[in-house]
N, CA, C and O atoms as a DFTB+ gen file, in Angstrom:
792 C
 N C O
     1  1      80.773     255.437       6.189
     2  2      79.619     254.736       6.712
     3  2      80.063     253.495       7.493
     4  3      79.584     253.152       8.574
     5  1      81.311     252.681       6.626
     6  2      81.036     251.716       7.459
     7  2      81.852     251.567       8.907
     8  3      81.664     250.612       9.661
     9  1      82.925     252.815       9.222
    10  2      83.897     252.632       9.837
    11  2      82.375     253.392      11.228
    12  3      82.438     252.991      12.391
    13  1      81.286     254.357      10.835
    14  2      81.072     254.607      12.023
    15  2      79.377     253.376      12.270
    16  3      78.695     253.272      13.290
    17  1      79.283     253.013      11.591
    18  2      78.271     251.973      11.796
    19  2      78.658     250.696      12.702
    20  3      77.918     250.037      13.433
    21  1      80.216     250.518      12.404
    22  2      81.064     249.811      13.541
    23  2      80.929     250.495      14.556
    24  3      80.199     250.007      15.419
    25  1      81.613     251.963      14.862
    26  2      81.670     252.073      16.314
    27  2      80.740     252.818      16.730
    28  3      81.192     253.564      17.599
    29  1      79.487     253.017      16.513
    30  2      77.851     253.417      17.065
    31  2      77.211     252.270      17.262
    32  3      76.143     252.232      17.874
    33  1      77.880     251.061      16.693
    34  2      77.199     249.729      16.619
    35  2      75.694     249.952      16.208
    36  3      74.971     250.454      17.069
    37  1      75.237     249.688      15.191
    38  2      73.897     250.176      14.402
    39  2      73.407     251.178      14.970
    40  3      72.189     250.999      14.929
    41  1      73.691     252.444      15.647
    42  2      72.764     253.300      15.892
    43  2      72.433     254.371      14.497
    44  3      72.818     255.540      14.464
    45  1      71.625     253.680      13.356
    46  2      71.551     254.658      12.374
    47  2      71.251     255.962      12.476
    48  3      71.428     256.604      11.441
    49  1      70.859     256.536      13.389
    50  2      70.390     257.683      13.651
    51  2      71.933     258.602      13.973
    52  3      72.478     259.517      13.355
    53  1      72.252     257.944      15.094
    54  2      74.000     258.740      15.108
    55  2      74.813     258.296      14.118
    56  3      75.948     258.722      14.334
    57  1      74.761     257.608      13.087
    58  2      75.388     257.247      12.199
    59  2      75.166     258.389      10.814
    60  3      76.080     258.931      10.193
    61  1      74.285     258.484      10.670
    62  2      73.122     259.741       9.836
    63  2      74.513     261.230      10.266
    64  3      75.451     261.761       9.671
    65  1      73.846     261.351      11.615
    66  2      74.309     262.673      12.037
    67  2      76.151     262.689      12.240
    68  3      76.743     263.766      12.185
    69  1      76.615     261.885      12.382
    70  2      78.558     261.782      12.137
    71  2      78.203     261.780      10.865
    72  3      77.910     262.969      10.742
    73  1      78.032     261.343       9.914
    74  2      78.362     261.381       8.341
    75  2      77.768     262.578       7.702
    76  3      78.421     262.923       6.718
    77  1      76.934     263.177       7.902
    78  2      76.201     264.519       7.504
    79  2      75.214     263.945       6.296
    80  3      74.787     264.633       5.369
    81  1      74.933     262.475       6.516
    82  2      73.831     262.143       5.548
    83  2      72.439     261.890       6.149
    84  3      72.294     261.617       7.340
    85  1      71.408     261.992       5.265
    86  2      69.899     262.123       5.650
    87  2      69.683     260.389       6.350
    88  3      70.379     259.408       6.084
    89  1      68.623     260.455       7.189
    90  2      68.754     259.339       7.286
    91  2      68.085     258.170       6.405
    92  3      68.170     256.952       6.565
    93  1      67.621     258.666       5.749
    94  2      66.735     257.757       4.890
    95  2      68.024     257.307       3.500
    96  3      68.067     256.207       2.948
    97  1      68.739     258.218       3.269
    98  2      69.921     257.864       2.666
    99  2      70.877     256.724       3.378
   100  3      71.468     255.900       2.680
   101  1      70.986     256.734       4.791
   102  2      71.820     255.973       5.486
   103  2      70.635     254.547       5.686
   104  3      70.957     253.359       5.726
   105  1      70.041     254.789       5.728
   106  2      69.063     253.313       5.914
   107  2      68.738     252.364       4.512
   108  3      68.625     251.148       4.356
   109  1      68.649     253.476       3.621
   110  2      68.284     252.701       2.105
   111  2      69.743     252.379       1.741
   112  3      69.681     251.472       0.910
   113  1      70.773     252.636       1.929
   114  2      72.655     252.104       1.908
   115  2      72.512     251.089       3.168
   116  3      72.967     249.954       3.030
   117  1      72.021     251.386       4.146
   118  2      72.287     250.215       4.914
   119  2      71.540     249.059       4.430
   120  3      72.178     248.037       4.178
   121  1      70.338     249.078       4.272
   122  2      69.302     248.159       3.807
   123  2      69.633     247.310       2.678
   124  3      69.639     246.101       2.912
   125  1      69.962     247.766       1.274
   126  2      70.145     248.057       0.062
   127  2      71.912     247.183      -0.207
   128  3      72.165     246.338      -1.066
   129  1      72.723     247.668       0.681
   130  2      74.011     247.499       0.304
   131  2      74.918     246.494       1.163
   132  3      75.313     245.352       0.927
   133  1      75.157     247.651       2.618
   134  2      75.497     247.335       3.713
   135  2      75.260     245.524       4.221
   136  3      76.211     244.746       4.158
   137  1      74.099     245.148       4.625
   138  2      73.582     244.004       4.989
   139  2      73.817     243.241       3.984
   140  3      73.154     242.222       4.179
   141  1      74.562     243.126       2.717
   142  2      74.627     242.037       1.477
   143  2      76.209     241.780       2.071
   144  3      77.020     240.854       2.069
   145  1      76.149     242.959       2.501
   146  2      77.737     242.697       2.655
   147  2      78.897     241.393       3.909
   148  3      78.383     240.942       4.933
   149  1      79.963     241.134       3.620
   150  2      80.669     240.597       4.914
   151  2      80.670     241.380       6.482
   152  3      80.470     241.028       7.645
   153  1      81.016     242.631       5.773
   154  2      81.167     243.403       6.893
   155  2      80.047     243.425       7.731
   156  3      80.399     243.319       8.906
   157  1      78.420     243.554       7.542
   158  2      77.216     243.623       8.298
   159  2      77.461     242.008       9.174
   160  3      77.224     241.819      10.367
   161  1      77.821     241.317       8.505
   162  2      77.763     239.605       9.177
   163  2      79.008     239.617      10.368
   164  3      78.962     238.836      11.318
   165  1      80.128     240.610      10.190
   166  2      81.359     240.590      10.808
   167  2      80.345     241.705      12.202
   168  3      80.408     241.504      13.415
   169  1      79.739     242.506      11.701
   170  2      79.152     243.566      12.660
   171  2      78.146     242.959      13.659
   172  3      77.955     243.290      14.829
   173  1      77.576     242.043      12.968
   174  2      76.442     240.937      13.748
   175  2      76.805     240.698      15.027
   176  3      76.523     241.078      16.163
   177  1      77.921     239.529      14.163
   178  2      78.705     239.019      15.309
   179  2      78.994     239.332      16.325
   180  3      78.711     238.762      17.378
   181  1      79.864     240.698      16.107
   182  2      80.268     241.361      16.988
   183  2      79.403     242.033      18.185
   184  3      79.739     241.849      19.355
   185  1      78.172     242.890      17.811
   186  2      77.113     243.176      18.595
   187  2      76.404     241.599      19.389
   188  3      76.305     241.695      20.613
   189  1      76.142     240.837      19.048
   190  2      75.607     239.583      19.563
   191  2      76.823     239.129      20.664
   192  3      76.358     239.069      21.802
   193  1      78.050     238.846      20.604
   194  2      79.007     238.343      21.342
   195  2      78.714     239.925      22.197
   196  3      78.166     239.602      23.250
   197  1      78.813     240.955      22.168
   198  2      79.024     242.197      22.933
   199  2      77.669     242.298      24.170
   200  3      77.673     242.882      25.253
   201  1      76.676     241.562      23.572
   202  2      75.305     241.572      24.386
   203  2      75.278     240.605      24.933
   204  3      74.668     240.565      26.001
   205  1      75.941     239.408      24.412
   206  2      75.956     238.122      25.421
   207  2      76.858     238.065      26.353
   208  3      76.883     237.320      27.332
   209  1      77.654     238.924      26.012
   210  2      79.541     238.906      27.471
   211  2      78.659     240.067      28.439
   212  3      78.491     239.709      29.605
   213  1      78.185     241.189      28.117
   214  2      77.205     242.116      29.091
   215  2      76.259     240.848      29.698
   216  3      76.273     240.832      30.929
   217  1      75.613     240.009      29.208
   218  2      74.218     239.472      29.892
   219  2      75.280     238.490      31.223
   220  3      75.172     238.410      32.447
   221  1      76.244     237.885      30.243
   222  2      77.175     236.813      31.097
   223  2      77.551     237.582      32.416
   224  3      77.511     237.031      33.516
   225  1      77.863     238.695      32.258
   226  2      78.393     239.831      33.592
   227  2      77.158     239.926      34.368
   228  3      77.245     239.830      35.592
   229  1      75.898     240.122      33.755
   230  2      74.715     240.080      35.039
   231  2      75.118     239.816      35.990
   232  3      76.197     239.225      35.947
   233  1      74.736     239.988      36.857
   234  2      74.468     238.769      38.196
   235  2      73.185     239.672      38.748
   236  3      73.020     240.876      38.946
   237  1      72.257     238.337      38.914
   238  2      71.072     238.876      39.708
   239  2      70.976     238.644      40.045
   240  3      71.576     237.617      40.365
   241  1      69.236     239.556      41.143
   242  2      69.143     239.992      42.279
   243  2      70.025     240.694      42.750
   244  3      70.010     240.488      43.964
   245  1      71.159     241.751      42.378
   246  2      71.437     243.254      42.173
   247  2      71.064     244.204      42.261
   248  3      71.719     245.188      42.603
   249  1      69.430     244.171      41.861
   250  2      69.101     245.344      41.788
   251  2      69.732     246.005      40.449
   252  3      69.736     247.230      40.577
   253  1      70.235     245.611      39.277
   254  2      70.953     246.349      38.487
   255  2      70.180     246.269      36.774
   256  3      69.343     245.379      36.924
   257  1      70.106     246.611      35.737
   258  2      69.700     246.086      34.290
   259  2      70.657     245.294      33.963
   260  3      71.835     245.590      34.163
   261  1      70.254     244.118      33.386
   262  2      71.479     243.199      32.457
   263  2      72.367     243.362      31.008
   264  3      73.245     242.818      30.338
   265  1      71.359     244.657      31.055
   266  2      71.513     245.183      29.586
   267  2      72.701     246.468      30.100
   268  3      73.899     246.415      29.823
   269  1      71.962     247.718      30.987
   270  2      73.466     248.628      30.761
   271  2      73.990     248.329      32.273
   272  3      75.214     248.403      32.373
   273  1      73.463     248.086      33.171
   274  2      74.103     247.759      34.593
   275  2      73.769     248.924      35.502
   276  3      74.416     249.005      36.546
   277  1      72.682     250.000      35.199
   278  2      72.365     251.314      36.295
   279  2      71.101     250.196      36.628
   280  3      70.654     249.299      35.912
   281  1      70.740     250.595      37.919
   282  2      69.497     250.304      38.739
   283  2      68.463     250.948      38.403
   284  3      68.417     251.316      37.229
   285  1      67.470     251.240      39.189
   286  2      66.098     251.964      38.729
   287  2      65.147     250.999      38.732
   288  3      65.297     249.942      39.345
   289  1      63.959     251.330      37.954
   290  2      62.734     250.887      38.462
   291  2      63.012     249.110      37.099
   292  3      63.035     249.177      35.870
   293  1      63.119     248.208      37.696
   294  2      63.232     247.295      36.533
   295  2      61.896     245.982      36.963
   296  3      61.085     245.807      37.873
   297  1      62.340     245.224      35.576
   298  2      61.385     244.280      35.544
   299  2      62.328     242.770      35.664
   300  3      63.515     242.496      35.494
   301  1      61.208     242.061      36.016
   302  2      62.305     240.755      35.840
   303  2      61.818     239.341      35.193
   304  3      60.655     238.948      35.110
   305  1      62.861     238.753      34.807
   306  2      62.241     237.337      33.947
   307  2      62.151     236.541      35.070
   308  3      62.700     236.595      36.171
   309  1      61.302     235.749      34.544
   310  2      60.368     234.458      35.482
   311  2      60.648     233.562      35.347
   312  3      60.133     232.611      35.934
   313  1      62.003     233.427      34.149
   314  2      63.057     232.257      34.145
   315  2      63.741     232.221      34.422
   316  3      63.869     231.318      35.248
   317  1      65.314     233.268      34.084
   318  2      66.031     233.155      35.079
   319  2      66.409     234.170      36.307
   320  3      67.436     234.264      36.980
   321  1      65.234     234.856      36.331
   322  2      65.875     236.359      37.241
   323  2      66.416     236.964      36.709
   324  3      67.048     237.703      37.464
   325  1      66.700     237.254      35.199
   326  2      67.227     238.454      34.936
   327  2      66.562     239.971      35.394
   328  3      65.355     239.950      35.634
   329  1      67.103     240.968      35.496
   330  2      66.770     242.316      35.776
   331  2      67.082     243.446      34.628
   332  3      68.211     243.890      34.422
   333  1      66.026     243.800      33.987
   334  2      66.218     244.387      33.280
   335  2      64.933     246.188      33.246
   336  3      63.902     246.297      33.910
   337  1      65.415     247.092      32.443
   338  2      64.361     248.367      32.292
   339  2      64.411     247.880      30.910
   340  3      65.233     247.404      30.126
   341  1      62.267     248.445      30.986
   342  2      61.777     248.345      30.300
   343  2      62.192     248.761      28.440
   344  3      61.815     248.261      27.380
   345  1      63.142     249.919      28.785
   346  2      63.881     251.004      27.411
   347  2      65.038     249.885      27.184
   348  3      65.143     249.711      25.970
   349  1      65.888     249.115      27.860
   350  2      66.707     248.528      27.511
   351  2      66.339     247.376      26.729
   352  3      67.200     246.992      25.938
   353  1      65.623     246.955      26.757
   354  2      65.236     245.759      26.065
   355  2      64.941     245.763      24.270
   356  3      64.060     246.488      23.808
   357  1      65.634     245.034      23.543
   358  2      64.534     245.085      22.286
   359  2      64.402     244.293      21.653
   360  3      65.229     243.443      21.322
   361  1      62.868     244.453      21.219
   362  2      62.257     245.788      21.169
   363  2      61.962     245.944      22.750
   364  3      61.860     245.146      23.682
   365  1      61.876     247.303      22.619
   366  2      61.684     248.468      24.047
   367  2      60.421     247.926      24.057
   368  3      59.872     247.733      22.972
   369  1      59.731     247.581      25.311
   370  2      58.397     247.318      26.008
   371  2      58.114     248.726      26.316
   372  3      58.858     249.551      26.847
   373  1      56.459     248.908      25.734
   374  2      55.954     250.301      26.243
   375  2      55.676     250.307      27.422
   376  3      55.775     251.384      28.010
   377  1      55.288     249.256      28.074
   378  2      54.644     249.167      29.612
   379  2      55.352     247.950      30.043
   380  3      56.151     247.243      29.428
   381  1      54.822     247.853      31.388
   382  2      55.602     247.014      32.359
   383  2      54.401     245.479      32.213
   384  3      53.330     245.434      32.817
   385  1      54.804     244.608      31.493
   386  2      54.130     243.379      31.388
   387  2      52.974     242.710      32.249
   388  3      53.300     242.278      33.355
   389  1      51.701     242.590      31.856
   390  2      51.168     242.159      32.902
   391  2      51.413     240.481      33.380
   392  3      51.315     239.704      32.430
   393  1      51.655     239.970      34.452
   394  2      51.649     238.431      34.521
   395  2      53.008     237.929      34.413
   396  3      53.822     238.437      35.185
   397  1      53.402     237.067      33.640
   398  2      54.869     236.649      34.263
   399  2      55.472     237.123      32.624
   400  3      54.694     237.074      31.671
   401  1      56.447     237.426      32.500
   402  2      57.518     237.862      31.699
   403  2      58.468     236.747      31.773
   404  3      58.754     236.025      32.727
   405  1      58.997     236.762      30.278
   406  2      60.238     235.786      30.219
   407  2      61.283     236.884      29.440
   408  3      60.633     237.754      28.860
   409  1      62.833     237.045      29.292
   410  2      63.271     237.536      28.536
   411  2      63.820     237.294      27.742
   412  3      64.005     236.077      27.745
   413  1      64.479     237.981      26.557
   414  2      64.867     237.432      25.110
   415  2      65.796     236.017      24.963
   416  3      65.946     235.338      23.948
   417  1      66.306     235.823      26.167
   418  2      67.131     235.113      26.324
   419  2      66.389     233.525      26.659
   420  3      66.399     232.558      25.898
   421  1      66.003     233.577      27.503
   422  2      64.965     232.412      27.787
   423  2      63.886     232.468      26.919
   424  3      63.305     231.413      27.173
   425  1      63.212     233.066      26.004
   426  2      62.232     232.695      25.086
   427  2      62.822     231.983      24.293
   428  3      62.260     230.912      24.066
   429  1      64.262     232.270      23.495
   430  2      65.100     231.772      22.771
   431  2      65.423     230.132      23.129
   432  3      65.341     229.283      22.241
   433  1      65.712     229.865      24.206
   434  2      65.876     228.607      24.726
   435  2      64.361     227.918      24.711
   436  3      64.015     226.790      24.358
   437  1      63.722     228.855      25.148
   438  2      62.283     227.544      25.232
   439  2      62.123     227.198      23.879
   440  3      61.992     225.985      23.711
   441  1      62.093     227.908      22.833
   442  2      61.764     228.249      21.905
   443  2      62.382     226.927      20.645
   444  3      61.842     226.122      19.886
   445  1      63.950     227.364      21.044
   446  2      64.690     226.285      20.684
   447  2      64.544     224.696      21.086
   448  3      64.682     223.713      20.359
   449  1      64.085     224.799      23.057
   450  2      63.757     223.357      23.023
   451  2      62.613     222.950      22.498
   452  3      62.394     221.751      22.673
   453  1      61.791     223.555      21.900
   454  2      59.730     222.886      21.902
   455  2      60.243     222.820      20.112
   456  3      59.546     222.121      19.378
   457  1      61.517     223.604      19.468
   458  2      61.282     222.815      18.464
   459  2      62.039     221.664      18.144
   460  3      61.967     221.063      17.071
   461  1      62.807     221.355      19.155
   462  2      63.500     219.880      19.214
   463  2      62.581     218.729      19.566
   464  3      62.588     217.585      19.111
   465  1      61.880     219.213      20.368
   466  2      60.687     218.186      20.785
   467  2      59.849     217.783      19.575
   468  3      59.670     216.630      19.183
   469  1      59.243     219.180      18.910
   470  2      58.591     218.763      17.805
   471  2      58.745     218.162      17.064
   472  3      57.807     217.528      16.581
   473  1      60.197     218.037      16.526
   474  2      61.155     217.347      15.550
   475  2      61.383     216.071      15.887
   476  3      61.782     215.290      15.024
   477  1      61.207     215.732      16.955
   478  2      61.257     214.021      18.142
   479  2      60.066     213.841      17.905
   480  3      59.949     212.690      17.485
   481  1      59.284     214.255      17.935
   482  2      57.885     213.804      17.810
   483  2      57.365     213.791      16.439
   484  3      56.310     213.180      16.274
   485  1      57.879     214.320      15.488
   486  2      57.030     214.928      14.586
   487  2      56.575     213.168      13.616
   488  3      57.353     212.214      13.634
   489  1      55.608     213.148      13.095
   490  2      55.997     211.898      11.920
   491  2      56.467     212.250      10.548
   492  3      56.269     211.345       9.738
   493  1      57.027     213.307      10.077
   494  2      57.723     214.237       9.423
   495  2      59.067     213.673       9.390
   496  3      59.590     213.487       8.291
   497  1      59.763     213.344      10.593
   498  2      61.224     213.261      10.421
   499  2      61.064     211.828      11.369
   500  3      60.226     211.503      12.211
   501  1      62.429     211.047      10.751
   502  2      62.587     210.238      11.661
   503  2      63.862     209.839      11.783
   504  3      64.637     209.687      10.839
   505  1      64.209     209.587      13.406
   506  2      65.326     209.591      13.930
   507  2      66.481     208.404      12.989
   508  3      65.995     207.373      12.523
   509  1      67.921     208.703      12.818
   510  2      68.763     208.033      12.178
   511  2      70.055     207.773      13.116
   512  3      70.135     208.716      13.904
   513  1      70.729     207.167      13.247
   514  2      71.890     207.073      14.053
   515  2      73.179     207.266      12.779
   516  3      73.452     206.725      11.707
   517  1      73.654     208.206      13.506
   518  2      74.677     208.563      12.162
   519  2      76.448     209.143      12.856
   520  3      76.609     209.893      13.819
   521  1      77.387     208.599      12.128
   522  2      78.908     209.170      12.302
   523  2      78.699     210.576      11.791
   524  3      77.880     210.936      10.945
   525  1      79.686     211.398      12.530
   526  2      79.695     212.680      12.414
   527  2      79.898     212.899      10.073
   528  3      79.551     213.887       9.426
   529  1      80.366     211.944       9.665
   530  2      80.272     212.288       8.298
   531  2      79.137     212.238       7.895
   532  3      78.751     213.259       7.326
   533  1      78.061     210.971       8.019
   534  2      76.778     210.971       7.967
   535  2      75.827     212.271       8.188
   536  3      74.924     212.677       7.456
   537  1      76.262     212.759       9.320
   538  2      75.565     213.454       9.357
   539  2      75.815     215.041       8.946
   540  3      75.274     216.094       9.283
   541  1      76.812     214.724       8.123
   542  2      77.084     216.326       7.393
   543  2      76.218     216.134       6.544
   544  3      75.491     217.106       6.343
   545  1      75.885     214.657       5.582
   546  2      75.258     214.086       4.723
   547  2      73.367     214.513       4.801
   548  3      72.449     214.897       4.076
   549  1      73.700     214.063       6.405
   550  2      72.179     214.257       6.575
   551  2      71.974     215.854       6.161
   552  3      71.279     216.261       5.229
   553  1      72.522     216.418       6.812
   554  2      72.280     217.956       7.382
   555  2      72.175     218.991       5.913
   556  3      71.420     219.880       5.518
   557  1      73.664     218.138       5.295
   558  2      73.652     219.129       4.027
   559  2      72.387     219.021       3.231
   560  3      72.149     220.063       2.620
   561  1      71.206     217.746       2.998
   562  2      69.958     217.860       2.921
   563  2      70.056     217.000       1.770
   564  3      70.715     216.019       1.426
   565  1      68.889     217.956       1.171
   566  2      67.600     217.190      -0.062
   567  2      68.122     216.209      -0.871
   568  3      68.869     216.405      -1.829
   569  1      67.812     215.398      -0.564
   570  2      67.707     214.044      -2.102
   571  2      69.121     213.044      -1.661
   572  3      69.302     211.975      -2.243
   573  1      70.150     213.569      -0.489
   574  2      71.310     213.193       0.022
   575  2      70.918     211.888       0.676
   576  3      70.291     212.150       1.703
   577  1      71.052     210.436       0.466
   578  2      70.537     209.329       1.142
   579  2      71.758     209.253       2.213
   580  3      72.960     209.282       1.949
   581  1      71.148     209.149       3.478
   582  2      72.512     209.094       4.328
   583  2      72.767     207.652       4.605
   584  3      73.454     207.308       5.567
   585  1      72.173     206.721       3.698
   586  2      73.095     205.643       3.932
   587  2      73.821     205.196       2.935
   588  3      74.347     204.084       2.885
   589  1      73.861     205.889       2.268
   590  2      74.698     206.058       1.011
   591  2      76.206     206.452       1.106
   592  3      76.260     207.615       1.505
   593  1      77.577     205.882       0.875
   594  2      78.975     205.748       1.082
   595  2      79.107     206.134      -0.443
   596  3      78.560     205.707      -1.460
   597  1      80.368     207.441      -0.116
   598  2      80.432     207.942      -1.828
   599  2      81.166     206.345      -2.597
   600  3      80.961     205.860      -3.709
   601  1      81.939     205.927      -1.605
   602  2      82.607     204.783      -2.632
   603  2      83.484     203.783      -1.495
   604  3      83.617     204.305      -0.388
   605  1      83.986     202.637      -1.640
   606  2      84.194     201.635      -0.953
   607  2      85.275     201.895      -0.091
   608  3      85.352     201.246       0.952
   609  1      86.154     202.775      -0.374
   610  2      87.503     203.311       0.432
   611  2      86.553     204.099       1.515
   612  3      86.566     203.749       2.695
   613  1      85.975     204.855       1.194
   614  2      84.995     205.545       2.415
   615  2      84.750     204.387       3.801
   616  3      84.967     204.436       5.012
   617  1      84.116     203.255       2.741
   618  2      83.120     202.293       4.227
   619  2      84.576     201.815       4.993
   620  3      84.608     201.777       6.223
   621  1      85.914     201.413       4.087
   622  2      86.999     201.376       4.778
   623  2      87.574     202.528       5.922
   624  3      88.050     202.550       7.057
   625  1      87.326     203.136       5.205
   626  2      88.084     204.589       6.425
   627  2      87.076     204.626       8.208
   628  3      87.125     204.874       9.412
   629  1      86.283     204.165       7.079
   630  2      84.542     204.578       8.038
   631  2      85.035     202.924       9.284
   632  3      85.319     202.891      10.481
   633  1      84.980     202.371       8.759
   634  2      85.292     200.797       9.472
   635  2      86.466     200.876      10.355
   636  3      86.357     200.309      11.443
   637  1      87.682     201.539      10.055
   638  2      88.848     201.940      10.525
   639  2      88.340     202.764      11.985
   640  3      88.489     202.374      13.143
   641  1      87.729     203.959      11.521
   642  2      87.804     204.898      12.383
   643  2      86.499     204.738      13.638
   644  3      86.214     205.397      14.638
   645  1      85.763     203.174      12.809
   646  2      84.547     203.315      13.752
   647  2      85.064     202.480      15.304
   648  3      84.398     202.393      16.336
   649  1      86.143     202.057      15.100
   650  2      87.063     200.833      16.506
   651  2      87.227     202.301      17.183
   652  3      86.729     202.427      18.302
   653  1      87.876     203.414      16.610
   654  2      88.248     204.902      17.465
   655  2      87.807     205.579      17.959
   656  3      88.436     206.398      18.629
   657  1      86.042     205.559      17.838
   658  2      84.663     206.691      17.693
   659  2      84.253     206.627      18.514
   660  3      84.440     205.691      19.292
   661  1      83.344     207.799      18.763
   662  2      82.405     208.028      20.335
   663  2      81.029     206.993      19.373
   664  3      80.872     206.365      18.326
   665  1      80.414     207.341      20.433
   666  2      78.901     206.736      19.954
   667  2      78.447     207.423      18.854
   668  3      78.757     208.603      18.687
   669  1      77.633     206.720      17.960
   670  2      76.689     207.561      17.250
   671  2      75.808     208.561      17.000
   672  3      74.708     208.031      16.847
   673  1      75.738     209.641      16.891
   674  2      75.200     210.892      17.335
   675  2      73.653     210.430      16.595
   676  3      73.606     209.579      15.708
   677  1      72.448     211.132      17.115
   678  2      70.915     211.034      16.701
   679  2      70.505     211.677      16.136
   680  3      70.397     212.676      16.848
   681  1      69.984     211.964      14.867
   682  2      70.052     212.682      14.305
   683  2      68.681     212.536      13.462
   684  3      68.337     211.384      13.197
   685  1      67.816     213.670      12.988
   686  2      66.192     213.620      12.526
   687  2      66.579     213.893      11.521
   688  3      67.557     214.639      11.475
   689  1      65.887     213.331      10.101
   690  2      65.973     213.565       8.783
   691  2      64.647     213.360       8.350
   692  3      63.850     212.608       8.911
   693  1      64.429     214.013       7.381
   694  2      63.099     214.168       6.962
   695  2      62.709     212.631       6.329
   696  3      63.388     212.155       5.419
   697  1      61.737     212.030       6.812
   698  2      61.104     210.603       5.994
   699  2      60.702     210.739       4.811
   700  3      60.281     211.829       4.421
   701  1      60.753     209.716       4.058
   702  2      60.423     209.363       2.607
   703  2      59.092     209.969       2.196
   704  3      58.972     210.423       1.058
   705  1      58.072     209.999       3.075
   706  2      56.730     210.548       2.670
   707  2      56.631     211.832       2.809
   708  3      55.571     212.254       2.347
   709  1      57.612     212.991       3.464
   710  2      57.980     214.059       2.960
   711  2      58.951     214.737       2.475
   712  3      59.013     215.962       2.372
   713  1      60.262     213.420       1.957
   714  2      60.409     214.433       0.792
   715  2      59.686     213.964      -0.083
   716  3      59.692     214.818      -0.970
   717  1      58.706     212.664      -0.569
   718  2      57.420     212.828      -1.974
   719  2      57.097     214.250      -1.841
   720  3      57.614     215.183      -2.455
   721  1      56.146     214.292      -0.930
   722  2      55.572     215.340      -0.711
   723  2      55.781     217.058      -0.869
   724  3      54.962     217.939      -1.132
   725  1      57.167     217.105      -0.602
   726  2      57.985     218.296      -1.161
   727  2      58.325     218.144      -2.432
   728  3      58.562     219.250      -2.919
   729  1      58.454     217.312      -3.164
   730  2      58.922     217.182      -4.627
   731  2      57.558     217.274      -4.948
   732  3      57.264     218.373      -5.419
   733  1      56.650     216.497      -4.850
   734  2      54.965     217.173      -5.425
   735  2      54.899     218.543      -5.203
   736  3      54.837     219.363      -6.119
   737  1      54.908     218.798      -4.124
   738  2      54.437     220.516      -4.153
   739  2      55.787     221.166      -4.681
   740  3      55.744     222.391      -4.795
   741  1      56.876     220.594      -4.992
   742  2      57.830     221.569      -5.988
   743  2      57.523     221.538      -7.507
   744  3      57.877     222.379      -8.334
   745  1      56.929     220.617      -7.682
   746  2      56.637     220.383      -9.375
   747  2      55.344     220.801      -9.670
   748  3      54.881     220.786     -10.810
   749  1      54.705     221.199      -8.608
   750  2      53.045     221.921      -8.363
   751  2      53.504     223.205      -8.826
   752  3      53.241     223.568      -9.973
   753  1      54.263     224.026      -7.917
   754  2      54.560     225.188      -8.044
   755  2      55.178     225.383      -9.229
   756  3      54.826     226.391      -9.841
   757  1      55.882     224.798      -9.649
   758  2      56.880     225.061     -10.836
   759  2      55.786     225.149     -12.144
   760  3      55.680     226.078     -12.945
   761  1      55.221     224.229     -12.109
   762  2      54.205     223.939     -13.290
   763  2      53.173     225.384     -13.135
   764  3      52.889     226.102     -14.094
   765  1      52.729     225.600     -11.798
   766  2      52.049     227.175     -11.768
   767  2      52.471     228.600     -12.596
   768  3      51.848     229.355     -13.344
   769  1      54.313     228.557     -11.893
   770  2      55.005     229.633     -12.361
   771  2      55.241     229.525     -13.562
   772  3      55.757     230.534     -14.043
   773  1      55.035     228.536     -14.384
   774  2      55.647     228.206     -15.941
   775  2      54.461     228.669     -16.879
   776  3      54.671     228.799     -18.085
   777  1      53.167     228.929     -16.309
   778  2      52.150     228.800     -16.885
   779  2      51.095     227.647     -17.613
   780  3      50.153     227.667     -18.405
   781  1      51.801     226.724     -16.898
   782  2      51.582     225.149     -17.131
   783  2      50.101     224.796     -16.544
   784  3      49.465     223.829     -16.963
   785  1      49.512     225.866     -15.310
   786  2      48.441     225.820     -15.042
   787  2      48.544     224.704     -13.487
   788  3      49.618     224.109     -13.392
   789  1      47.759     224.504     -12.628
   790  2      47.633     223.997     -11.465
   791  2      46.508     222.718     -11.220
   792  3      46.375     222.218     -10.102
């Protein structure tokens, strides 16, 4: 299974038919087993870098898909000109989009910037100026005060290395009034599931 799930790159269906197993056998092992595994995360990878070095090769206005590179009747994004058929894409579009189309690639980016914005804006989080250790501090999360130094040799090292340092990187951490707020609704829930009542 797993040597041809590598080289069909998830096509469970030809994966089914090389192994001589049903496919519902190969999907409940893939589902079930497979995906817990390193190897599905090593396979990820690999398909994602394999679709992004194909998209990187595009070049449009070709006339060509970005996905396998034959021509034909295609559609195109309204962000960056990609060219793509409708079957190549996924999920596969049943029809040809009415109005402007964006593709997986640029939804991803907008997507990613409107929630950076949100996070700049939000009154949820508020901005911290932090050294790249800080902000492992920040990042690694809950209940972690990032102005908190594990111990006095730290603020030394930290003092040392801050004459050497780029600027301070910006960084959003959740404000005091939500993590209350998450610790209430964690001790809400908990008290629910315990039978403690609500």
């Amino acid at each position: 299974f797993h040597a041809e799930i590598f080289r069909l790159r998830k096509d469970l269906k030809a994966v089914s038919k090389s192994i001589g197993k049903s496919m519902v056998s190969c999907l409940t092992y893939y589902l079930g087993t497979f995906k817990k595994s390193a190897h599905y995360r090593v396979l990820k990878t690999v398909c994602v870098e394999e679709r992004e070095a194909k998209m990187a090769k595009s070049v449009h206005g070709v006339d060509e898909c970005a996905v396998c590179g034959d021509g034909g009747s295609l559609i195109i994004c309204d962000a960056c000109e990609g060219e793509y058929h409708i079957s190549c894409l996924v999920p596969r579009l049943q029809s040809v989009p009415e109005g402007s189309w964006d593709c997986d690639e640029c939804v991803n980016r907008k997507f990613v910037a409107a929630h950076e914005r949100i996070i700049k804006h939000s009154k949820l989080y508020e901005p911290v100026k932090t050294s790249n250790k800080r902000r492992k501090l920040a990042v690694a999360g809950a209940g972690t005060d990032v102005d908190t130094m594990e111990n006095e040799q730290d603020e030394a090292n930290d003092a040392t290395a801050a004459k050497n340092a780029k600027p301070k990187e910006l960084v959003y951490c959740p404000t005091q009034a939500t993590k209350d707020i998450v610790r209430e609704f964690a001790a809400s829930l908990s008290s629910i599931l315990s039978g403690g009542g609500g």
